[in-house]
N, C-alpha and C positions, 0 to 999 in steps of 0.2 A: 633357860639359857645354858648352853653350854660353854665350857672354855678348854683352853688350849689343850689339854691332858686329852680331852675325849677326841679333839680334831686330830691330835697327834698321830693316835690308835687308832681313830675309827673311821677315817675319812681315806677314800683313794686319793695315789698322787696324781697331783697335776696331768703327768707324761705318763701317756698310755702306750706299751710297745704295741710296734704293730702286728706280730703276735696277736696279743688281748684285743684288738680292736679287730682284729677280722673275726675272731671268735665271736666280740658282742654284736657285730653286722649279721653274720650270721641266724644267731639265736635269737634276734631282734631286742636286744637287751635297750633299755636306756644307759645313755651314756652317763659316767660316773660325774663327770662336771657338764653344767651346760648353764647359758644362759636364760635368766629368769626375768623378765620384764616385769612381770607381776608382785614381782617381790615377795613377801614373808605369805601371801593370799595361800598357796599351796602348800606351807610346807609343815611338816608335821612331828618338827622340833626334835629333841636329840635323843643320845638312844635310853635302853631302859634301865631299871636296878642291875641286869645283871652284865649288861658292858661295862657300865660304872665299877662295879666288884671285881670284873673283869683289867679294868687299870688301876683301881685301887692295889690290887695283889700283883701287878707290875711294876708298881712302884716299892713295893713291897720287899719283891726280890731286889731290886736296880738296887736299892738304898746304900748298903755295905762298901759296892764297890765303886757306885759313885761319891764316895767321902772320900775312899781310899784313892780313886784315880787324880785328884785333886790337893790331895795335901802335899804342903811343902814346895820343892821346886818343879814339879810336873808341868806339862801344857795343859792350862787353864780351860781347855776349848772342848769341852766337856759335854754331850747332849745333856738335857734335861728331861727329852720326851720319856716315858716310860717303853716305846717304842723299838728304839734303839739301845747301843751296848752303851760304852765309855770310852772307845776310841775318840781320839781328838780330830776335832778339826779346822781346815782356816775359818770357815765359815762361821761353825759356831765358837771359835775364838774371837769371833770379831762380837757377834750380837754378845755374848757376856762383855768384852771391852767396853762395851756401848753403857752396859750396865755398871761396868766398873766407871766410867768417866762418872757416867750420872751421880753413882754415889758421894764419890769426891765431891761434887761441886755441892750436894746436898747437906757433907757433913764440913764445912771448909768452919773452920774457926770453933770447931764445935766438939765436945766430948762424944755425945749422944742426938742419934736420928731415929726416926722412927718410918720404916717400911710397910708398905700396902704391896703387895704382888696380887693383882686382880687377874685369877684365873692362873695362879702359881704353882698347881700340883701338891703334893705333900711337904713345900718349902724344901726342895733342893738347891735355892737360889741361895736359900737364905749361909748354907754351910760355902758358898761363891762368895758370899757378903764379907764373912768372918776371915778368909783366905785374902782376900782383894784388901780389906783395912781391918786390919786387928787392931789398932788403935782405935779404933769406932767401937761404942756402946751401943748393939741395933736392937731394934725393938721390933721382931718383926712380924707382920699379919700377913695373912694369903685370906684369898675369897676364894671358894671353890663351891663346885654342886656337894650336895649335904653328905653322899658317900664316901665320896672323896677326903671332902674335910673333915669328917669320922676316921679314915684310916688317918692323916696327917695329924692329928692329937695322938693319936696313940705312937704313929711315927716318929715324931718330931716334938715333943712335949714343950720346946723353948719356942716357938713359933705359937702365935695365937690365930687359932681359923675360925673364920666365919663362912655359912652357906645359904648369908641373905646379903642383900643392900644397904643394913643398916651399919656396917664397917661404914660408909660414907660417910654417918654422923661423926665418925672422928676428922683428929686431924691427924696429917703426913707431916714430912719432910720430902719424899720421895713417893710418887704412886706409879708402879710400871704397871702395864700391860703389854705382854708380848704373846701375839700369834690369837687375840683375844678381842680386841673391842669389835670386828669386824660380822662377831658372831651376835653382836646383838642390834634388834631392830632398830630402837630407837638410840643408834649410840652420840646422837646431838647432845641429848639431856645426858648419857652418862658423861661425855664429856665434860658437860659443862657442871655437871657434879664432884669432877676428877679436880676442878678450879677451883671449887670452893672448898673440899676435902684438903688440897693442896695449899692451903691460902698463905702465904712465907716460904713455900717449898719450890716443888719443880713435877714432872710428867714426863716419865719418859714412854713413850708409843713406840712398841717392836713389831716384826715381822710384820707389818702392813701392807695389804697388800695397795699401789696407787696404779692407776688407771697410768698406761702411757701418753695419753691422748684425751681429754675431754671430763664428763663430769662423771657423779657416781653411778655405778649400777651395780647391780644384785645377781647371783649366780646362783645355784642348787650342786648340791652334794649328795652323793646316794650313798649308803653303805647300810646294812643289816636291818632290810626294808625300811629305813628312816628317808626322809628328805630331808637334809641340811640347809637354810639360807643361809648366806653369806653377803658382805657386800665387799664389792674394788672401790673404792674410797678415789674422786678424783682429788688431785692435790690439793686446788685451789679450797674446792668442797672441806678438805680436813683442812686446812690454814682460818679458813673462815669461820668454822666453828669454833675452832683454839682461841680465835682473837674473841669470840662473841661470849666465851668461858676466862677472858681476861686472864689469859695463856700467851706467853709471849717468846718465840721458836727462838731456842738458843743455838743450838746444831742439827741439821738433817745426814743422815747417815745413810751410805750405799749398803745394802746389802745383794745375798748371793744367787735369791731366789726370783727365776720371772715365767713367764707363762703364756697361755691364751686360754679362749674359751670358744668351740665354735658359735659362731653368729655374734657375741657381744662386740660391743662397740668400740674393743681398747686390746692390744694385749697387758699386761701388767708387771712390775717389777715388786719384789718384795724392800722396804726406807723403813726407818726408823727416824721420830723425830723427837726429840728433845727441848723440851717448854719449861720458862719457869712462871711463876704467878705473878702477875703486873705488881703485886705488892712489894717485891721483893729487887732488892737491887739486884744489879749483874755482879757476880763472883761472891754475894755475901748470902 
C-alpha cells in the first residue's frame, strides 16, 4: 500500500494542459487518470525501492527549511508534500487548521495526547503539532512504507514510525489520515480499525477525495510504469462506514481541491471529515 508521500511525488495531476494531452493523443499514450471499473483487478501497486529512496532524500533535503518556514509567527500553511518548496498557502493553511482544530479538541482538558499520522511522511506534522499547542505533551507515531519510515527514525528521532498495521494494536487520542485512506483496497476495515484504535479519541480524514454525485468508484493512476488504484469515496459510502466503525462526524470541511475523470460516474471535490469515537463525549 502506498501513502500520501509517494502519491504526492509520484502520481500526475489531476489537470492535464492541453499541451500534454495532444501530445499523449498523439503517441497513443494511456491517460494518466482514468476510470477503472474493475477496480484494484489490474493494478499493479506502487512504485519500487528506488522511488521510495527517491522521496525519502526529498524529504531529506525539504526538512531544514521546513522547521524554519514554520516557527514562531510565520504563515502556518506550509506544504508537507516532499514535492513542493515552503511557500504558504490558503489552501494548505486550511487542511493544517483542520488538523490544528482536530488536535484541540483531542487534547481539551488534557496534558498529554498521543498521535497516529497514517501515511505521515517523515513526521513533518508532527513539528505543525509542537507550533499549533505547545502546551500539549504529543506523543507522536506516523505509519509509513518501511523506506520511508527508515529515513523518518533517522530524521525525526522524537516521532516513533511503524511500516506495518500493527501501530493499530495501539491506542490514539487522534488518528489523521490525510491524502491516504483512499489508496487502500479494503479501506472499510481500515476504517473501522481507525474506530477502535481511536476508542476515547477522534479521526480526522484529509484530502478525500467524494464523488459529486452518487456512490463510490475506483480510478487508475499511471506514473513510472506503475498502475495506481485509487478510490472517489461517495459520501453517503464514507458516512456509513464511520457510523458502522462507531465513528460519529463532528465537522466536515471544504476543501480546495476538485476534478474529473473521463467516463467515471462523478466529478469530485477534495472534504475533510472529522469523527469522534461514539464512546466519547462531545467536547471532552
Amino acid at each position: 500500500m502506498g501513502l500520501r508521500s509517494l502519491a504526492a511525488l509520484l502520481v500526475p495531476p489531476v489537470f492535464v494542459s492541453i499541451a500534454r494531452t495532444g501530445r499523449r493523443v498523439i503517441r497513443r499514450e494511456p491517460p494518466p487518470w482514468e476510470y477503472a471499473p474493475e477496480g484494484w483487478e489490474h493494478s499493479s501497486g506502487w512504485a519500487d525501492d528506488r522511488d521510495v529512496a527517491r522521496v525519502a532524500e526529498r524529504y531529506r533535503s525539504k526538512l531544514p527549511a521546513f522547521q524554519a518556514a514554520i516557527e514562531g509567527a510565520r504563515p502556518i500553511g506550509v506544504p508537507t508534500s516532499p514535492a513542493r518548496g515552503v511557500t504558504p498557502t490558503v489552501a494548505d493553511q486550511n487542511i493544517i487548521l483542520e488538523f490544528g482544530y482536530a488536535l484541540g479538541l483531542a487534547g481539551w482538558s488534557r496534558d498529554r495526547v498521543t498521535v497516529l499520522d497514517w501515511g505521515g511522511g517523515v513526521g513533518f506534522l508532527s513539528f505543525v503539532a509542537a507550533e499549533l499547542t505547545p502546551q500539549l505533551a504529543i506523543e507522536y507515531h506516523v505509519k509509513e512504507l518501511s523506506g520511508i519510515a527508515a529515513a523518518g527514525r533517522d530524521l525525526v528521532p522524537g516521532v516513533r514510525f511503524w511500516d506495518d498495521e500493527t501501530c493499530l494494536n495501539e491506542r490514539y487520542d487522534l488518528i489523521l489520515a490525510s491524502n491516504s485512506l483512499q489508496y487502500v483496497e479494503d479501506w472499510r476495515s481500515v476504517l473501522g480499525r481507525f474506530g477502535q484504535s481511536a476508542s476515547g479519541g477522534y479521526v480526522l480524514l484529509q484530502h478525500v477525495p467524494v464523488a459529486r454525485h452518487g456512490s463510490s468508484f475506483t480510478v487508475r493512476q499511471r506514473a513510472y510504469g506503475s498502475a495506481f488504484t485509487s478510490w472517489v469515496f461517495g459520501r453517503d459510502d464514507l458516512l456509513t462506514a464511520a457510523s458502522s466503525a462507531d465513528l460519529v462526524l463532528v465537522r466536515e470541511f471544504l476543501e480546495s481541491l476538485r476534478g474529473s475523470v473521463a467516463g467515471a460516474p462523478s466529478d469530485w471535490e477534495s472534504r475533510g471529515f472529522l469523527f469522534r469515537a461514539a464512546d466519547r463525549s462531545p467536547g471532552g
